[in-house]
N, C-alpha and C positions, 0 to 999 in steps of 0.2 A: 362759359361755365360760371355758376354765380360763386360770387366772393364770399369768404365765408361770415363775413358781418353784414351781410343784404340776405341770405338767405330766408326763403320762407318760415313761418311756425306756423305749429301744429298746436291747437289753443281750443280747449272743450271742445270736440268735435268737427272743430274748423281750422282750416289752412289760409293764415289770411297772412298779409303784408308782414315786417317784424316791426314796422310804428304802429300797427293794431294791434299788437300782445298785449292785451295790456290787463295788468294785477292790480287788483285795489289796493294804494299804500299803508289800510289797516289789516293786510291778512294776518296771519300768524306769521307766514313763508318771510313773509319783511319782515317782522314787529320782533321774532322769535325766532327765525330760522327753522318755522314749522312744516318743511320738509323732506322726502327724501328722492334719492333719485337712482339713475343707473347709467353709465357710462358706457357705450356700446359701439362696435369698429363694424363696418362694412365695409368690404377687398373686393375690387373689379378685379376680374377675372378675363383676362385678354384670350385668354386659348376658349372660353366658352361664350365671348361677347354678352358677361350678366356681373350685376354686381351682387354681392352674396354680404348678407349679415348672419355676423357669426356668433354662435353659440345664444342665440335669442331666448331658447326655453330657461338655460340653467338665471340668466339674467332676472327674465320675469318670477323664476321660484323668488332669487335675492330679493326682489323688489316687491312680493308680499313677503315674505317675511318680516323686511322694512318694516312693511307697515303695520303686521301684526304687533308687532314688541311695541311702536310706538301710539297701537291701541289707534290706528288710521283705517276708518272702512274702507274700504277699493270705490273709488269713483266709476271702475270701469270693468269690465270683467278680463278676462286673460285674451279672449277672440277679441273683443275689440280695441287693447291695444297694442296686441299684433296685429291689427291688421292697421291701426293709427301707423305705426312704423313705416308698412308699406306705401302709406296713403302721402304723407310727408316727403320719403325720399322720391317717389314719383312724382309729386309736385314741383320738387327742386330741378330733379334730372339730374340724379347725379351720376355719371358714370367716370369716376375715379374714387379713390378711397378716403372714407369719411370719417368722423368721428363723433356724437353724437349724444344728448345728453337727455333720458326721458325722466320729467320729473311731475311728481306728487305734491301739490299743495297743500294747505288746510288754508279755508278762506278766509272770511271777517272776523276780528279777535277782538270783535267789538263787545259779543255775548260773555261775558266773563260769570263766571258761577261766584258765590259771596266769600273763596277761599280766592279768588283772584288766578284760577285756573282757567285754562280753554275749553270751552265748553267740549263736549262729546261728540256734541249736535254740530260742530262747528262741519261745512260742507266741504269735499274736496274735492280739486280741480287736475289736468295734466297739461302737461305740455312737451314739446320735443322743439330742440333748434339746436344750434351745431355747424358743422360743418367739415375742410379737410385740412384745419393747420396741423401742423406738426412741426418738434422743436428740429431745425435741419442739425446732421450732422449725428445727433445721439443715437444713434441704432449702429453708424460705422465707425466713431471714433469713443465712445463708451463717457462716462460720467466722473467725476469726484467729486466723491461724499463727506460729509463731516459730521463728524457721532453727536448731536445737539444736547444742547444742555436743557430742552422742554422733554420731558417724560412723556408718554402715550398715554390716552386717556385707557379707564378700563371697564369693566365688565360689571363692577360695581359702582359706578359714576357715570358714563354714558358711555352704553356699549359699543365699543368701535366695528361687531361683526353685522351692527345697521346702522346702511349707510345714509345717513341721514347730514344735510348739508352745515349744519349746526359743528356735527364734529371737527370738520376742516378746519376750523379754527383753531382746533389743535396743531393741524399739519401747517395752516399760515404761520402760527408763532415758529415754526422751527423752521420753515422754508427763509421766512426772509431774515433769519439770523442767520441763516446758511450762504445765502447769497451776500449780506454783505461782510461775510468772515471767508469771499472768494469763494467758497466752492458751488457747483453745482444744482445740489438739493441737499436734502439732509436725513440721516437715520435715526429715529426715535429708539430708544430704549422703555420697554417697561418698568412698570412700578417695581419688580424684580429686578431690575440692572441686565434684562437680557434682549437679544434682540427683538425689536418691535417688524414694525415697516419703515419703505422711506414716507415721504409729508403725502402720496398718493400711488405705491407700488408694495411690491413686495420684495421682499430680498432675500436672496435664496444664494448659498453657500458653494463652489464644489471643492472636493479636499480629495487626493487620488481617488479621484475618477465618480465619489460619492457624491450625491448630489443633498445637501443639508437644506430645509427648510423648515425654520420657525413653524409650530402646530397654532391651528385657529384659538387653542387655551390662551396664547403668549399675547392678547389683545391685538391681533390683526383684523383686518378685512377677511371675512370669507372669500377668497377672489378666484373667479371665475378662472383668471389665464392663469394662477397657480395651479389649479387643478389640473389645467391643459399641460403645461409645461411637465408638470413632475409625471404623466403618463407619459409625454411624448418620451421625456427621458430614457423612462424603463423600457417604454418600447422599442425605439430608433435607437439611442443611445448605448443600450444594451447592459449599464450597469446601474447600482442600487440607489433606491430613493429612501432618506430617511427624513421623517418627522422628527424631528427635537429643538431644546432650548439651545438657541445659539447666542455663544458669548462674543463679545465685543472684539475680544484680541483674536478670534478666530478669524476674521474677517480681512485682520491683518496678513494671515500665514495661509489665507485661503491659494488654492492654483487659479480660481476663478470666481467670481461673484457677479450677479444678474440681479437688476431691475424688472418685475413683471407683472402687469396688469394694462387693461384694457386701452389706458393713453399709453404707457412706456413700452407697450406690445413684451418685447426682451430687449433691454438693454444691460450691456454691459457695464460693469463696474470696475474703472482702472484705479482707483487709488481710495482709500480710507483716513482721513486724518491726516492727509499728506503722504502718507505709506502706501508704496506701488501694491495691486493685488495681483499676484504673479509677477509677472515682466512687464507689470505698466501699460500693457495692449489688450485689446480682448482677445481670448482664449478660443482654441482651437474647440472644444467641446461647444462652447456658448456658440459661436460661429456656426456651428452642426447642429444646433437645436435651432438657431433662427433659419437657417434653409428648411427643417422639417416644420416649422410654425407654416411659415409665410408660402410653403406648400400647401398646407391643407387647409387654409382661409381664403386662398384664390381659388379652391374648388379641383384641387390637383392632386387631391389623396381619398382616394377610395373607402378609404376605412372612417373617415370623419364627415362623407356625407350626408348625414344624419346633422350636422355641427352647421351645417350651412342652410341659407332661406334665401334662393332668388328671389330679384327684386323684379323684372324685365322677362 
């Protein structure tokens, strides 16, 4: 099985070695952080012997949008990179579950117009590489967070709903102040003082039985597995989903609180600031929403057929 730092790339239309990737050190993508990308899980499926990438279309909407706002032509059309996807994980072979990163460049930032902007004209590239780390442990023993003292960027400074690799450096500042004030990762707050996301998920509330999540207005990620989750809720779950501004001390008195998005898939949240959420464990509803997830990404729900793309 390849390791996930030997893995092939998928680099302008070719799948070559990952010492051939190679980016000119004046693009924008280095110079600038000029651009964006998409985060995307592929689930082997043992009862159907196929690995399945999930949720690929709503991915590629996010990922022109991306690049709409940040005024990026499409190097590629929507067929051909899906079918780059396909062309990539079959090169590797990968038949266990993956994690994977497909991004948009802007090339040489050498053309500068005479205000010292990126040209227009500047050309863009893709690529795709990745693999199947995962942090062990965080899906069965859950997370502690700590409220950071970095705010989330906004809507009016650079939009956090495109995801463009530039913004992480938002979520850097409060990640590694997070980790070395001991916790785990960290929860931004908005400009507002109300709940943001964590430094690369979503955070999403439940208070008897309700299931709370920050709206896309609250400077989040548009995120693909939020969207999944808060259906699956209403459906499987069988009680209410609500969109609102979530405050800080709510988090505290929550019964349960979830990490979600494309790397943390659902993770649980045991503690906030030091303060247990619930009983310090993950919760019996989060526990019931990650069986219905990780059902219908290995190709074992009926109703989400549509959510999956054999690879094999």
């Amino acid at each position: 099985m390849p390791k996930y730092d030997h893995n092939k790339v998928w680099l302008d239309g070719e799948v070559v070695a990952p010492e051939e990737a190679k980016i000119s050190v004046f693009s924008q993508a280095v110079l600038r952080g000029g651009s964006v990308y998409e985060g995307i899980r592929g689930y082997w499926g043992k009862e159907r012997d196929n690995l399945f990438v999930w949720m690929i279309e709503p991915h590629l909407d996010r990922l022109y949008e991306s690049m709409k706002v940040m005024r990026i032509d499409p190097p590629y059309s929507r067929e051909e990179m899906r079918g780059a996807v396909i062309e990539w994980i079959r090169a590797n072979d990968f038949r266990e579950d993956i994690h994977f990163r497909l991004n948009i460049y802007l090339g040489d930032a050498g053309r500068l117009d005479t205000k010292g902007y990126g040209s227009a004209e500047v050309e863009a590239g893709m690529f795709i590489s990745g693999g199947s780390r995962k942090v062990p442990g965080r899906l069965e023993n859950g997370v502690n967070l700590g409220v950071s003292s970095w705010r989330r960027i906004s809507d009016d400074s650079i939009p956090p709903r495109v995801k463009a690799a530039a913004n992480y450096q938002n979520s850097r500042f409060a990640g590694v102040e997070a980790r070395v004030n001991g916790y785990d990762d960290a929860i931004l707050l908005n400009q507002s003082g109300k709940v943001a996301e964590a430094t690369g998920a979503c955070i999403l509330a439940i208070r008897d039985g309700e299931l709370i999540a920050p709206p896309v207005t609250e400077s989040i990620l548009e995120s693909v597995t939020r969207s999944c989750v808060m259906e699956m809720y209403e459906k499987y779950i069988g009680k209410p989903v609500t969109e609102r501004p979530l405050d800080r001390t709510e988090l505290y008195i929550a019964d349960e609180a979830i990490m979600c998005g494309s790397g943390e898939e659902i993770t649980p949240i045991v503690s906030v600031d030091r303060i247990a959420v619930g009983s310090g464990e993950p919760g019996p509803l989060t526990r019931q929403l990650q069986d219905v997830f990780f059902t219908a990404v290995r190709g074992n729900d009926e109703a989400y057929e549509n959510a999956i793309t054999p690879v094999y």
